[in-house]
C-alpha positions in Angstrom: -18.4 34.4 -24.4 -15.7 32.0 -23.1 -15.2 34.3 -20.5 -18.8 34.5 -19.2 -18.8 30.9 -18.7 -15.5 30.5 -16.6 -17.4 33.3 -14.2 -20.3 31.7 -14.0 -18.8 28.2 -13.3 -16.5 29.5 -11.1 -19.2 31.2 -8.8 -21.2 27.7 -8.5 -17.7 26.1 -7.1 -17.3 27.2 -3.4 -13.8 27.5 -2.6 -12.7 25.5 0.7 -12.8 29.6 1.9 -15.9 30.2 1.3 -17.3 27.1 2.5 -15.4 27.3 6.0 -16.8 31.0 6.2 -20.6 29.9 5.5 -19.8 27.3 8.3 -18.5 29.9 10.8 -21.6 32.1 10.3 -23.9 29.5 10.4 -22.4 28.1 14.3 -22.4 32.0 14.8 -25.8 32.5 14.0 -26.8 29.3 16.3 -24.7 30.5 19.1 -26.4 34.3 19.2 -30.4 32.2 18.7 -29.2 30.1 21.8 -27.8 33.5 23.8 -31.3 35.2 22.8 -33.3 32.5 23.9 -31.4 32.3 27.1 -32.0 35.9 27.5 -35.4 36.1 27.2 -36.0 32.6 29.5 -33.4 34.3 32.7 -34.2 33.5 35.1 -35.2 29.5 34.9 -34.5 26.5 36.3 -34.4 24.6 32.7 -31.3 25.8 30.0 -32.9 26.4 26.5 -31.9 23.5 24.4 -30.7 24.5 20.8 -31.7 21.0 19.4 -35.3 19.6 19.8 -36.5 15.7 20.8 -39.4 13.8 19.0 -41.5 11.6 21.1 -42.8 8.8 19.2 -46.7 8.3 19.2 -48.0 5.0 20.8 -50.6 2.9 18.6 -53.7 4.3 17.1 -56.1 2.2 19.2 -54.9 1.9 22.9 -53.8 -2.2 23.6 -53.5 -3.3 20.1 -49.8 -4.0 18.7 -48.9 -2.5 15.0 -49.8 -5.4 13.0 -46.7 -5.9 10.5 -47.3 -7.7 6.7 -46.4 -11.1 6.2 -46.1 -12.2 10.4 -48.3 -14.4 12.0 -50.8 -13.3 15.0 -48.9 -13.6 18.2 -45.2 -14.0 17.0 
């Protein structure tokens, strides 16, 4: 029984190994998504970006600031 728990604890710790291999595969695996999107966009004038950019939203009702708790009107 000792035995079963040394192999059990032993495959939740990732060696240093292990962990630097997960980390190759996943840059891998983000390197070949950006090479298949480039494919399938060639030819364009715009490179496929890997990473993607929020645009905040303006306030719900157009010329009103966000009112904040505890500030005073106009300050």
């Amino acid at each position: 029984m000792a035995s079963n728990a040394k192999t059990t604890s032993k495959a939740r710790s990732k060696t240093s190994a292990v962990r630097s291999l997960e980390q190759e595969r996943r840059a891998r695996d983000e390197t070949e998504e950006l090479e298949e999107g480039l494919e399938d966009t060639f030819p364009a004038s715009d490179p496929v970006s890997v990473t993607s950019s929020a645009i905040p939203g303006g306030p719900k009702t157009p010329g009103q600031a966000k009112k904040v708790a505890g500030r005073k009107p106009g300050r």
